[in-house]
C-alpha positions as CSV (number, residue, x, y, z in Angstrom):
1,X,0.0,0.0,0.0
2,X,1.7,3.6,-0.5
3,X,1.8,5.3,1.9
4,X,3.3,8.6,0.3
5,X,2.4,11.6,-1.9
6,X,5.0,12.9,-3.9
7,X,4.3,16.6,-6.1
8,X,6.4,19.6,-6.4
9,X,8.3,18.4,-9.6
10,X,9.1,20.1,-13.4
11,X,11.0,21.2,-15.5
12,X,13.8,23.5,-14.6
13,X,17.1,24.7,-16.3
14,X,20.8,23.7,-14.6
15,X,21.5,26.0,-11.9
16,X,17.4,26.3,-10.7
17,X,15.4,25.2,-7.6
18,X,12.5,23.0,-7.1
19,X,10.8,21.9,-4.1
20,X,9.5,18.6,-3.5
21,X,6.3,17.8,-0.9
22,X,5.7,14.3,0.3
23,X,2.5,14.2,2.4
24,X,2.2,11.0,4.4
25,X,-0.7,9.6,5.1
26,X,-0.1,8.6,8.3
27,X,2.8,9.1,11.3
28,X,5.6,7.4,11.0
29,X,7.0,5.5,13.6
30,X,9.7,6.9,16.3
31,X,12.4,4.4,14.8
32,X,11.6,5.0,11.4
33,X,13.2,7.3,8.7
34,X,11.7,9.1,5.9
35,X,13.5,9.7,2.8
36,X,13.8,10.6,-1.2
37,X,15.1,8.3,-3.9
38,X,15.0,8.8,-7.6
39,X,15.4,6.7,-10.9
40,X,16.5,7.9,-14.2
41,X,15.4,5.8,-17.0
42,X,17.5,3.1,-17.6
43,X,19.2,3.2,-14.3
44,X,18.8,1.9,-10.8
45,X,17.2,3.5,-8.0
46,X,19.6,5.8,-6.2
47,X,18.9,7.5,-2.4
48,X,19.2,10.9,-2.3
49,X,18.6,11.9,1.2
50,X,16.9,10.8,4.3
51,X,15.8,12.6,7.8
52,X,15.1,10.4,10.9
53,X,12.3,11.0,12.7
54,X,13.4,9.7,16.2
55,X,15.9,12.4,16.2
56,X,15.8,14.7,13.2
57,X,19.0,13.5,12.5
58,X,19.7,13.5,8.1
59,X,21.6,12.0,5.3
60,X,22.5,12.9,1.6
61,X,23.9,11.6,-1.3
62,X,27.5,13.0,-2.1
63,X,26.7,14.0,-5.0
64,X,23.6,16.2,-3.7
65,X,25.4,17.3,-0.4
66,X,25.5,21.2,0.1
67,X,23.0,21.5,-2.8
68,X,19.8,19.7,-1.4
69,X,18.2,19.9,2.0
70,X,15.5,18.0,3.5
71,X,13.4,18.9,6.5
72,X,9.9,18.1,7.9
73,X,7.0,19.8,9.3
74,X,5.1,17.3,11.9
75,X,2.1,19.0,12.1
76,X,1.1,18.3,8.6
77,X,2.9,15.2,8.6
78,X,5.1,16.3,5.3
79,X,8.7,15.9,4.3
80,X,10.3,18.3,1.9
81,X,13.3,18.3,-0.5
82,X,14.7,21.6,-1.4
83,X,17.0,21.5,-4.4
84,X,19.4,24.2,-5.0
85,X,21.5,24.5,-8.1
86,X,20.2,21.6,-10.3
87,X,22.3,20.1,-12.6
88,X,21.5,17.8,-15.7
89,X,22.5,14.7,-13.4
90,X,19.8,15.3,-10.6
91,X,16.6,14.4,-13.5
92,X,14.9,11.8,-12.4
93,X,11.3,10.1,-10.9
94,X,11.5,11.2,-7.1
95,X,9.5,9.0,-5.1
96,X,9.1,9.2,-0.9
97,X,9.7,6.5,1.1
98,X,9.6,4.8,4.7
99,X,13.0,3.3,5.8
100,X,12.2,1.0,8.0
101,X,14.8,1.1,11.3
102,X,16.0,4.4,10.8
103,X,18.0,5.8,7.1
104,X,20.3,2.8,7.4
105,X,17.2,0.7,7.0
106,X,16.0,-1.0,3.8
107,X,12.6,1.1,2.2
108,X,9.3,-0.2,2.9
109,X,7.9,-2.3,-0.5
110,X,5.2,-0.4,-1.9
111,X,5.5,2.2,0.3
112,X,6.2,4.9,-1.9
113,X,3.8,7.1,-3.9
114,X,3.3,7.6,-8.1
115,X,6.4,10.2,-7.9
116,X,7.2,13.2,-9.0
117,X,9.6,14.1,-12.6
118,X,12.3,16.1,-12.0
119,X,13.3,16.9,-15.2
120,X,16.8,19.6,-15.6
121,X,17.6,20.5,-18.9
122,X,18.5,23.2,-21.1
C-alpha cells in the first residue's frame, strides 16, 4: 500500500530550484526514517537523502550534499526536499519513502507514492 504523496516536480534549467512535498498519510513511527530516492530511465534506484524521525538527524547523497536539503513539518505530517543549483544529473522520478529502522534501513515495498519528474535540462 503507499503510503506517500509525492508533487512539487518540473522542468527546470541547470542552476534552478524546485521543491519537492511528500505528504504522508499517516505518522511514521519513532524508529523509522523518511527519505527521497529517484530513478532515471534506464538506471537503478539511487537514495538521495533521508531525515530520521526519532531524532531529526539526516543524510544525503555525495553527490547532492550542500546543494539539497531535507526537512519536515510534523504537524502536517510532510517531508520536503529543497534542491538548489540543479544540474542535468539530478533528472529523475522522485518517489518518498519509509525506511524502516531508521536511514540505514531497507525502504518499505510499496510504500512509496506515483512520484514526482524532476526533469533539468536546457
Amino acid at each position: 500500500q503507499s503510503e506517500f504523496v509525492e508533487s512539487g516536480g518540473g522542468l527546470v534549467q541547470p542552476g534552478g530550484s524546485l521543491r519537492l512535498s511528500c505528504a504522508a498519510s499517516k505518522l511514521p513511527l519513532g524508529y523509522d526514517g523518511i527519505g527521497w530516492f529517484r530513478r532515471a530511465p534506464g538506471k537503478d534506484h539511487e537514495g538521495v537523502s533521508c531525515i530520521n524521525t526519532s531524532d531529526g538527524s539526516t543524510f544525503y547523497l555525495d553527490s547532492v550534499k550542500g546543494r539539497f536539503t531535507i526537512s519536515r513539518d510534523n504537524a502536517t505530517n510532510t517531508v520536503y526536499l529543497q534542491m538548489n543549483g540543479l544540474k542535468v544529473e539530478d533528472t529523475g522520478t522522485y518517489y518518498c519513502a519509509k525506511y524502516l529502522s531508521g536511514c540505514y534501513g531497507y525502504v518499505a515495498p510499496n510504500s512509496w507514492g506515483q512520484g514526482t519528474q524532476v526533469t533539468v535540462s536546457s
